[in-house]
C-alpha positions as CSV (number, residue, x, y, z in Angstrom):
1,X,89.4,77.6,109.5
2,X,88.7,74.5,108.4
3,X,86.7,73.2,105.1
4,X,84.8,69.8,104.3
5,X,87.2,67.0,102.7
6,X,85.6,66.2,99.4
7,X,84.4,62.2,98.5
8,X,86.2,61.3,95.1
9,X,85.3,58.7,92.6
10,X,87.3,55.4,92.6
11,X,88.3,56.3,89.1
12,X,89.9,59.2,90.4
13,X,91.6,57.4,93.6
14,X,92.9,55.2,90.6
15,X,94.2,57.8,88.5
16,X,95.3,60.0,90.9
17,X,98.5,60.0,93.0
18,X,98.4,60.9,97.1
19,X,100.3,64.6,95.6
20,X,98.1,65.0,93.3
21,X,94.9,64.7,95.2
22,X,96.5,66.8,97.8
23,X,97.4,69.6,95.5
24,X,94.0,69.5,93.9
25,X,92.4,69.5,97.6
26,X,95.3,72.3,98.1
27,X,93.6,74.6,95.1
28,X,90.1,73.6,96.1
29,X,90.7,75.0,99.8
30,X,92.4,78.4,98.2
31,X,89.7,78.5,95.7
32,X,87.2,78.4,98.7
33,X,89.3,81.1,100.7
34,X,89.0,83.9,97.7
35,X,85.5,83.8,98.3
36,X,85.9,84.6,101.6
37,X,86.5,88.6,102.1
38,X,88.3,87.8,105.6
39,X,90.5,84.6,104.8
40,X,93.6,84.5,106.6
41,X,95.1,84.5,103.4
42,X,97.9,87.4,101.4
43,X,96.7,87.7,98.0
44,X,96.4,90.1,95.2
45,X,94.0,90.8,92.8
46,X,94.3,92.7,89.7
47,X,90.6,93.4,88.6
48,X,89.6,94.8,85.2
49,X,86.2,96.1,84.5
50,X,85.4,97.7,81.4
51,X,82.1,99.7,81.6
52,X,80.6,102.0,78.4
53,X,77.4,104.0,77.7
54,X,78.4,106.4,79.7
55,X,77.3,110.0,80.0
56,X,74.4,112.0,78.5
57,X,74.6,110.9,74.6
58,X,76.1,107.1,75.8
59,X,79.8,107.9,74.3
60,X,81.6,107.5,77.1
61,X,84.0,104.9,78.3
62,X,86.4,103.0,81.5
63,X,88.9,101.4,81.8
64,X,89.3,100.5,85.3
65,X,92.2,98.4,87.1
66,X,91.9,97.8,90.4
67,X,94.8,96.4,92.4
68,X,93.1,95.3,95.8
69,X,95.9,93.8,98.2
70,X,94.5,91.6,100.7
71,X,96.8,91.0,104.2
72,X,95.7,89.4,107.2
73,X,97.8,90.3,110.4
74,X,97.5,87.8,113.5
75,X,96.9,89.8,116.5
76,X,96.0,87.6,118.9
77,X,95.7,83.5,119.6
78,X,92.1,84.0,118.5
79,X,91.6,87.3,116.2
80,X,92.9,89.0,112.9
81,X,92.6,92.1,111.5
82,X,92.1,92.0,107.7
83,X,93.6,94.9,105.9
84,X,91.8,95.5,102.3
85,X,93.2,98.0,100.1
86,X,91.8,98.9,96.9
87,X,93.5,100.9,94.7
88,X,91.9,102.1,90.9
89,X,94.2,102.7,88.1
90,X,91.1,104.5,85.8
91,X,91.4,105.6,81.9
92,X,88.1,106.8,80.7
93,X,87.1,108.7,77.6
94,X,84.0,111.2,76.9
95,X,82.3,111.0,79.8
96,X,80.2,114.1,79.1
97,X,80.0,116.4,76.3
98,X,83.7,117.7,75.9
99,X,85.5,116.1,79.0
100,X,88.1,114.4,76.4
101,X,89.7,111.7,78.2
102,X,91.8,110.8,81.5
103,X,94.3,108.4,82.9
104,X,95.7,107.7,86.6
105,X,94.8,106.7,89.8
106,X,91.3,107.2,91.4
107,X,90.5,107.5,95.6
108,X,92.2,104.7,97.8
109,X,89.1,102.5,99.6
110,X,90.7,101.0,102.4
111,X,89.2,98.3,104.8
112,X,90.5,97.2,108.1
113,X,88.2,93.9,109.7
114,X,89.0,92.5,112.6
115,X,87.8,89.2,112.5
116,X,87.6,85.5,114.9
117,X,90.1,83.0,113.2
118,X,87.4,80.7,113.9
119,X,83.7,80.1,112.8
120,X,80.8,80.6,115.3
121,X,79.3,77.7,116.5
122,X,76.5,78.0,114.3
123,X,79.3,78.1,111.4
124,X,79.5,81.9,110.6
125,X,82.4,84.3,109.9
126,X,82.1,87.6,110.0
127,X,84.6,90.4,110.3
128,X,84.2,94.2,111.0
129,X,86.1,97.2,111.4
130,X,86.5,101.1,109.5
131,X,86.6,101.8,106.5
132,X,88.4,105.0,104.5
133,X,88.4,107.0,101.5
134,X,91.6,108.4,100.5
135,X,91.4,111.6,98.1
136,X,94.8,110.1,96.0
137,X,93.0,110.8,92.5
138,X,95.4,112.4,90.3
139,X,92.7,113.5,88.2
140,X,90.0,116.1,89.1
141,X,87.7,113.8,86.9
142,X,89.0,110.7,89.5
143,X,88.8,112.3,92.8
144,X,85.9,113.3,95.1
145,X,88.9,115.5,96.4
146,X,87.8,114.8,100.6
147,X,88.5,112.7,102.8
148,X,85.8,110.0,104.2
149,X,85.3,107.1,106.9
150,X,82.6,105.0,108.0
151,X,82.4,101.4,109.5
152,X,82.5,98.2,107.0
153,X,81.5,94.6,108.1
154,X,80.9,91.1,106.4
155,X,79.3,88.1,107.4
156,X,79.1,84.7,105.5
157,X,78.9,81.2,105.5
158,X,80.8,78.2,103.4
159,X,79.1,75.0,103.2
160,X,80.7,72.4,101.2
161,X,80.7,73.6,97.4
162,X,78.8,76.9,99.1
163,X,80.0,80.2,100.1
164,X,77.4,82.8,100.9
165,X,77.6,86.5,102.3
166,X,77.4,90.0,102.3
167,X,80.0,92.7,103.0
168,X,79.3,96.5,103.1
169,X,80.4,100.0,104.2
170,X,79.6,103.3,104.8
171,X,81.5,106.4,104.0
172,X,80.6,110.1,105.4
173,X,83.0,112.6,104.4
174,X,85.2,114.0,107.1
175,X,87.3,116.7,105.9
176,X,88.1,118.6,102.5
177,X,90.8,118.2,100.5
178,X,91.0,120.9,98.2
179,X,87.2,121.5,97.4
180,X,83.9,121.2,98.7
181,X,82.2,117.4,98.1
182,X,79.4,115.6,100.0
183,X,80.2,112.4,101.1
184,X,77.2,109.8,102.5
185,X,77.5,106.6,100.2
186,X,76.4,103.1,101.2
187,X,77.8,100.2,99.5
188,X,76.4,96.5,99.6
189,X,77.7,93.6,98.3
190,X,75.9,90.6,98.3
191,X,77.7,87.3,97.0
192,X,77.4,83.7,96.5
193,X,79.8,81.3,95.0
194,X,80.0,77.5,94.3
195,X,84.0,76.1,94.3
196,X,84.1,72.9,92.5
197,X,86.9,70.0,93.1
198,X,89.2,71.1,90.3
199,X,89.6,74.6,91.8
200,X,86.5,76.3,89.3
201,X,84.8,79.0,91.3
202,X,81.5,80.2,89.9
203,X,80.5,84.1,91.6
204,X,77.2,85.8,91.4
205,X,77.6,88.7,93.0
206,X,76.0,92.7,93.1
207,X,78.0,95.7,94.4
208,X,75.5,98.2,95.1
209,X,76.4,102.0,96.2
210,X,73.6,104.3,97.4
211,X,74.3,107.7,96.8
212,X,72.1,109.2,99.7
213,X,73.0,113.0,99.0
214,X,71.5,112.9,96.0
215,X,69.2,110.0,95.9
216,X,70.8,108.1,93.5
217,X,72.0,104.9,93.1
218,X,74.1,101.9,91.1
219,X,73.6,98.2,90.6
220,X,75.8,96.0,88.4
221,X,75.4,92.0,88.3
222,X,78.6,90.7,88.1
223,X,78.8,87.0,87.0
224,X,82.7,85.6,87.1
225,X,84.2,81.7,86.4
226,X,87.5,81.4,87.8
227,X,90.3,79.1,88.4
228,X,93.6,78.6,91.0
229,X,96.7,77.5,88.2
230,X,99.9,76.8,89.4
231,X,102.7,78.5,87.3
232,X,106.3,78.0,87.7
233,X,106.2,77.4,91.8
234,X,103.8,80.4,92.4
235,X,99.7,80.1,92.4
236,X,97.2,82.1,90.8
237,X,93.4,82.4,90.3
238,X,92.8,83.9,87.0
239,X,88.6,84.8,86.0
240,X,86.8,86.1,83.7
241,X,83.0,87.4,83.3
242,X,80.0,89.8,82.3
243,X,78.5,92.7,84.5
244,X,75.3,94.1,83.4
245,X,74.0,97.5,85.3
246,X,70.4,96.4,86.5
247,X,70.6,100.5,87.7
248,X,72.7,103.7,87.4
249,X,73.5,106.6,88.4
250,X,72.4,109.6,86.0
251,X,75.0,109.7,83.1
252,X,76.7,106.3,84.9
253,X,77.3,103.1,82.7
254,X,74.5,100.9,81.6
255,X,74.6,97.8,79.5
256,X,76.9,94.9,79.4
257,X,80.2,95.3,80.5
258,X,83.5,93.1,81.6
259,X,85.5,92.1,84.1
260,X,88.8,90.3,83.8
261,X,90.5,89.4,87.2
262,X,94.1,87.8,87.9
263,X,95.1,87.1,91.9
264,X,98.4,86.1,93.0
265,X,98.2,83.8,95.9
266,X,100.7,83.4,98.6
267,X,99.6,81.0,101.1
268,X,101.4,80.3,104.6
């Protein structure tokens, strides 16, 4: 893939060495590639959201940690396949009246996107594939307790600073795992982000999920500034921002809430 070469300032070429405006150009490119769901690039991010107001009487609470490995596997002289693994590591409190509180892991969402190493001509990338839902909740509170499947695609575009897309899915469940749930969600995410020279990403971005059994639906706004740091020989991208729920689900979380995020990088 390749990316734009940035025009610097003749104070900068002054300043600067030939290393370091490499390894800035170096940060700026991996800044650009975490923006792009189907990079051919191993990372992992560690993203915390907190989300409250949850529940009939608002006194519910999450904690929620997912850990979403990202591996690309060359197949071909021409194609990936993506594999996207996101894994939730949940503690929430008072959900409804007298559900006290849980901790462990919620339902494995795993993507698989088989995607051009290359743009289109007219400069897209787009990637598609399956997608699965795992029933590996350890809680019954964390677990829709059936297995699903659907397809899952993405489709964007990076222009200089730019990066703009959409990736979504669709899960139907497929069998039971130990009790009778009704699986037909859609999940959209639309995105756009602006990558500056230092490495500063800033995302806008919505992740959608349309309940369709029972006609329901969520929307958080997620708004996130992060950065690609260098620490001891190994890189990471560590961000910060708000999410506010523009919609939710009856009893879901509504208000502000957070979302901390820290990605190791490991690029070839």
């Amino acid at each position: 893939m390749k990316y734009p070469v940035y025009a610097t300032s003749i104070a900068t070429l002054l300043l600067c060495t030939p290393l370091d405006l490499m390894a800035q150009q170096s940060a700026e490119d991996l800044a650009k590639s975490l923006s792009n769901p189907v990079a051919a690039l191993i990372s992992v991010p560690f993203q915390y959201n907190y989300d409250h107001n949850i529940g009939p009487d608002n006194d519910g609470d999450r904690h929620t940690l997912n850990i979403q490995p990202v591996v690309p596997i060359s197949i071909t002289d021409d194609w990936n396949i993506i594999s996207r693994t996101i894994l939730p590591i949940t503690h929430q409190s008072d959900i409804f009246p007298g559900a006290g509180s849980q901790t462990g892991t919620g339902d494995i969402v795993q993507s698989l996107f088989f995607s051009p190493k290359e743009p289109t001509a007219s400069g897209w990338i787009w990637g598609a594939g399956p997608v699965f839902l795992l029933p590996t909740g350890s809680e019954d509170e964390l677990t829709a307790d059936t297995w699903a499947a659907g397809p899952t695609g993405v489709a964007l575009r990076q222009s200089g600073p730019w990066t703009i897309g959409m990736l979504f899915n669709h899960l139907v469940d497929v069998a039971d795992a130990g009790r009778d749930t009704d699986i037909n969600t859609t999940f959209i995410q639309p995105f756009a982000s602006y990558t500056t020279p230092s490495a500063v990403t800033y995302t806008l971005n919505s992740e959608a999920t349309r309940d369709w059994e029972n006609n329901d639906s969520a929307v958080p706004v997620n708004f996130v500034v992060s950065k690609v740091v260098p620490i001891g020989g190994q890189l990471f991208s560590f961000g910060a921002g708000l999410r506010y729920w523009v919609d939710s689900t009856e009893n879901g979380p509504e208000g502000l809430g957070a979302r901390l995020i820290v990605t190791a990088l490991f690029p070839k």
